[in-house]
N, C-alpha and C positions, 0 to 999 in steps of 0.2 A: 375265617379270620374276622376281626373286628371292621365294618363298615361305619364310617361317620357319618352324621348324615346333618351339612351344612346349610345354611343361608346365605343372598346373593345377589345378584340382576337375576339370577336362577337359581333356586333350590340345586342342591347336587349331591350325590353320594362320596364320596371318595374314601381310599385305602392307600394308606403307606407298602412302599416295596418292601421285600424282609431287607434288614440292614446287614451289611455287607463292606464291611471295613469302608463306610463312609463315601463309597464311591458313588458319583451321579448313576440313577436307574432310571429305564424307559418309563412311560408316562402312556398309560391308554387309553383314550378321549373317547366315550361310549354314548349313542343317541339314539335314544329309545323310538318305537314306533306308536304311531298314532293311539293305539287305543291304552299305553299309559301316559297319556298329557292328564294334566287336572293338579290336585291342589295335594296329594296323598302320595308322599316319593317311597311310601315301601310297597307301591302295587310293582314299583321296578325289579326289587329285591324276587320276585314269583317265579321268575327265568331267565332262561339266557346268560349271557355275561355277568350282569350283575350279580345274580344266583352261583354261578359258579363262584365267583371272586370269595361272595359273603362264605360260603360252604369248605371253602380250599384254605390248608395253610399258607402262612406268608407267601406272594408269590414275590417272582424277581422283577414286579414292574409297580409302579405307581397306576391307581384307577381312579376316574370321577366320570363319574353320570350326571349331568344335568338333566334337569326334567323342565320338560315344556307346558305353559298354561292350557285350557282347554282350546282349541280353536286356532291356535298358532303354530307356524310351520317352521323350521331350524332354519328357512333361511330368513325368515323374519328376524330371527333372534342371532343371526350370523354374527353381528357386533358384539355381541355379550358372550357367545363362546370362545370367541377368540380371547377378549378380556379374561374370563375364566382360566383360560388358559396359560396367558403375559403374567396372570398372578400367583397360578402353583408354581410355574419356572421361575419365578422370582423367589417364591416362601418354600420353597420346596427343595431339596435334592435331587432333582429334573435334570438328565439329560437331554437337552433343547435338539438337539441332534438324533435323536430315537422315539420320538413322539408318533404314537400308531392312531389314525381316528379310525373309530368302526360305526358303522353304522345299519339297523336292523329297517326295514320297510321303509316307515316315512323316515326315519332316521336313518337310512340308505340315502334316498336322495339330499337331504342336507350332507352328508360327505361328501358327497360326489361337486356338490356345489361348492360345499369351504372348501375343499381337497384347488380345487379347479380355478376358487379367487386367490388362493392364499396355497401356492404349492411349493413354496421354500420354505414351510413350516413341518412339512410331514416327513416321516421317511417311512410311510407305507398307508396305506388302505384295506380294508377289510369291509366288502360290500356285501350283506347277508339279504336275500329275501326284496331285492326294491331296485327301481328303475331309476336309470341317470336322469333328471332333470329336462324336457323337452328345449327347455331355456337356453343349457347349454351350447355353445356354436364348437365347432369344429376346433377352431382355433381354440379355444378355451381349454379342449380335449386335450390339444395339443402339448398342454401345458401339463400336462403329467406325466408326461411320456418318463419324468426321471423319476417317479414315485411307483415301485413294486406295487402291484393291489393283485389280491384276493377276492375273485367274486365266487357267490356261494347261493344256488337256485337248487328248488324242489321240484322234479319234472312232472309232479301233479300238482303244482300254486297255478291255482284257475285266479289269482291278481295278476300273474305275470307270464310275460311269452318269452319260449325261450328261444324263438329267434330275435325279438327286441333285444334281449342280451348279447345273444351270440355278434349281433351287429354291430352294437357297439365295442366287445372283442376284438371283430375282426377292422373296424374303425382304429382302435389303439394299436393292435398290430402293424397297422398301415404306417402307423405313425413310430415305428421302432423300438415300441414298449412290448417286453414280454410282459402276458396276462394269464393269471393261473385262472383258470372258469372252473368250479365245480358242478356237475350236476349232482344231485343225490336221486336216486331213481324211485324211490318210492316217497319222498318227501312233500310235502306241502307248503303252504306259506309257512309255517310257524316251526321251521328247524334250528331256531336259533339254539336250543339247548345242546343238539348234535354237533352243529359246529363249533359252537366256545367250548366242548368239553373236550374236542379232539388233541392229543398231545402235539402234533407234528404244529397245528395252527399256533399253539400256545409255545411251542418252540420258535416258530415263524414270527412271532409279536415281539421277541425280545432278541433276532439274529440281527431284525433291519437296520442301515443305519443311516441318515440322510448323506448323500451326497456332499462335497463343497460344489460351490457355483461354478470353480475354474473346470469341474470335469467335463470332458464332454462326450457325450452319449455316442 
């Protein structure tokens, strides 16, 4: 399908949902990893998410990629994605209530941080390839316990241990969140293409739906 590709506080890619008698669609917020930050937003278009999106007919959700400058980290830019975001749901046929962030490597640990500042914004997570933030506190953690997530490791990514994973897993558990953890057994860091292309995931991105505040867990 057709990907735009806009200007911003961030350059950003974005794709309209297929239209569908005008009803609000999910919305899924994608943050690239370190090595496409810089000045050139189609090295995004090369895999993963964003590749799938550009390649597949209309899906049933809204996408944007923002792309990060050289040297800077998505929590640096935390205020501008959220921004980014208060302005699709504003310009856009957004459902505010079905907003997925996913996030790949370094763009793993920035969701995990916006996911953990700002967790009445989401109704799910999708952590591909990257470690939660040291920064975060427990309590922080705590604060997802009502947001579904998806974590997704390569059991050969010599970047990441997959007990630092499993810990914080079995930390979320503790805390009353079911946590779906995939290992993929022969995987490396760079599986992001296997996992955006998977149907069940790509079913899973557009089931979630946020919570209200009254429920309680």
């Amino acid at each position: 399908m057709s990907i735009e590709r806009r200007s911003g506080l961030l350059p950003y890619l974005f794709s309209r949902a297929a239209e569908e008698t005008n009803k609000p669609a999910p919305l899924v917020l994608f943050l690239h990893g370190a090595r496409d930050r810089g000045t050139d937003i189609n090295v995004l278009l090369k895999w993963g998410l964003p590749r799938f999106v550009d390649e597949s007919s209309p899906l049933p959700y809204f996408f944007v990629a923002p792309q990060l400058p050289e040297g800077q980290t998505w929590v640096d830019r935390e205020a501008d994605v959220i921004a980014l975001l208060d302005n699709l749901i504003v310009s856009q046929s957004i459902d505010p209530s079905r907003v997925i962030l996913s996030g790949f490597s370094l763009g793993t640990a920035g969701a995990w941080h916006i996911a953990a500042t700002h967790p009445g914004r989401f109704a799910g997570l999708v952590a591909v390839s990257g470690r939660v933030p040291k920064t975060l506190e427990t309590n922080q953690l705590a604060a997802l316990k009502e947001i579904p997530i998806q974590i997704f490791q390569g059991a050969k990514d010599e970047k990441l241990s997959i007990e630092d994973t499993q810990q914080i897993v079995d930390t979320l558990h503790g805390l009353g969140r079911t946590v779906d953890f995939t290992v993929i057994p022969e995987g490396d860091h760079f599986i992001a293409d296997e996992v955006y292309t998977d149907s069940k995931l790509q079913q899973w991105l557009i089931s979630q739906s946020r919570r209200p505040a009254s429920v309680v867990a």
